[in-house]
C-alpha positions in Angstrom: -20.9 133.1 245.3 -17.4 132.4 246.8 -14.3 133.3 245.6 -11.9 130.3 243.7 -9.4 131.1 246.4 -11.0 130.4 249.2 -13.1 127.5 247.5 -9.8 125.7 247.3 -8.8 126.8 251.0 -11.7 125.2 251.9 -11.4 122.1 250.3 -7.7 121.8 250.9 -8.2 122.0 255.0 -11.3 119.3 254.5 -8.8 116.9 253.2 -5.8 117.5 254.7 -6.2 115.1 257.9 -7.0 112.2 255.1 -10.1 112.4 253.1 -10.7 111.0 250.5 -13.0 113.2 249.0 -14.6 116.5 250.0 -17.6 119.0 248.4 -18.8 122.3 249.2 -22.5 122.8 248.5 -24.1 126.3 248.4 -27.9 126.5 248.7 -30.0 130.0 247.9 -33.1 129.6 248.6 -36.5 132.1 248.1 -39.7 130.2 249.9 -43.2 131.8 250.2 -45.7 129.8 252.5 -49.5 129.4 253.1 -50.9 127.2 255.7 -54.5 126.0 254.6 -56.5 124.7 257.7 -60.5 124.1 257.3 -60.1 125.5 254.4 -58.8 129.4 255.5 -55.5 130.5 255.6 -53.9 130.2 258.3 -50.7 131.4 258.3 -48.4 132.9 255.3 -44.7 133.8 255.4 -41.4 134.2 252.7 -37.7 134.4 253.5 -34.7 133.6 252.2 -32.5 131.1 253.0 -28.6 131.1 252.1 -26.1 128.7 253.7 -23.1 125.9 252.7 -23.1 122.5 253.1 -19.6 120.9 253.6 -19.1 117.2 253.0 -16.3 114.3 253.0 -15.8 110.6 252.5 -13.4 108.4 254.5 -13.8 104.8 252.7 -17.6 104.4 253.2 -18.1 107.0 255.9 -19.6 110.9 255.2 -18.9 113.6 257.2 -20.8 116.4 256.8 -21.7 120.6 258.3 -24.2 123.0 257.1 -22.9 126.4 258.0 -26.1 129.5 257.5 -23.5 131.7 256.4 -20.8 132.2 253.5 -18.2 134.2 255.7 -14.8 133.3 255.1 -14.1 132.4 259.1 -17.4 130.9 259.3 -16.7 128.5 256.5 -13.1 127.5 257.2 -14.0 126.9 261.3 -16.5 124.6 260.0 -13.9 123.0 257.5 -11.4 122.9 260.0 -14.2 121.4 263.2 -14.8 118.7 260.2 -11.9 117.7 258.8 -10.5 116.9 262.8 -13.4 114.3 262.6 -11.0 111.8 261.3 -7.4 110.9 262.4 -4.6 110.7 259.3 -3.0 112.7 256.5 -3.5 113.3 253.3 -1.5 113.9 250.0 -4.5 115.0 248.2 -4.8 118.7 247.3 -7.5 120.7 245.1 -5.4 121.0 242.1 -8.1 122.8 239.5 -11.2 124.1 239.6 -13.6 123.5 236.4 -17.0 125.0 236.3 -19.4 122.5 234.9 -22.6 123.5 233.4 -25.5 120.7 233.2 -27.2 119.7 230.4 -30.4 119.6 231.4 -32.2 123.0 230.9 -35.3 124.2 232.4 -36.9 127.7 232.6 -39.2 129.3 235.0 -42.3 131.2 233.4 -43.0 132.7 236.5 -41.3 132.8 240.2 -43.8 132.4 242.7 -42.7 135.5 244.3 -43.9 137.2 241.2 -47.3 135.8 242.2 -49.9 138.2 244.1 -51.2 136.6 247.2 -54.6 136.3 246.8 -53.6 134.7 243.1 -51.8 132.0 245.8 -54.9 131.8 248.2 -57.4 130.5 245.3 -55.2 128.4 244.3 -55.0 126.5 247.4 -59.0 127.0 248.1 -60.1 124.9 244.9 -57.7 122.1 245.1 
């Protein structure tokens, strides 16, 4: 979703005022809503959501921006607004990046914006 580069320009400028640790998270999100009330539908809508969390530890404290965007300037501002949080320096730099694939394995049979509406409504009317 974001290039290596500026993954480790990123994590470079949240540690370079003395972090001890720093993590980008990136969260795509597809949502599809009904509101039930009296037993009608209220209200339906679907988006999609795509932003970046940024996070860093100072001995037992967490510092911590959400940014709704993945734009290079809008990431690094927010690295850079976050990592002048906390007072110090840091010898600590991003050395390697390793992708890392979990062992825990789960498939989808069917996305629920694969599902017809109604499909979604009658579900929700006889539970």
């Amino acid at each position: 979703m974001i290039e290596d580069r500026l993954t480790k320009e990123i994590l470079n400028t949240l540690l370079r005022n003395g972090a001890d640790f720093s993590e980008i998270f990136i969260q795509r999100r597809v949502f599809n809503n009904l509101r039930l009330e009296d037993s009608k539908i209220e209200n339906s809508s679907s988006g999609y959501e795509l932003g970046c969390g940024l996070r860093l530890w100072v001995g037992d404290s967490t510092f911590y921006a959400y940014v709704d965007s993945l734009e290079k300037n809008k990431l690094l501002n927010a690295a850079k607004v976050l990592s002048s949080s906390i007072n110090g320096s840091s010898s600590l730099k991003v050395l390697n990046l390793a992708e890392t694939k979990s062992s825990y394995n789960t498939s989808v049979k069917k996305f629920p914006r694969q599902a017809f509406r109604i499909f979604k409504i009658k579900c929700f009317i006889t539970t």
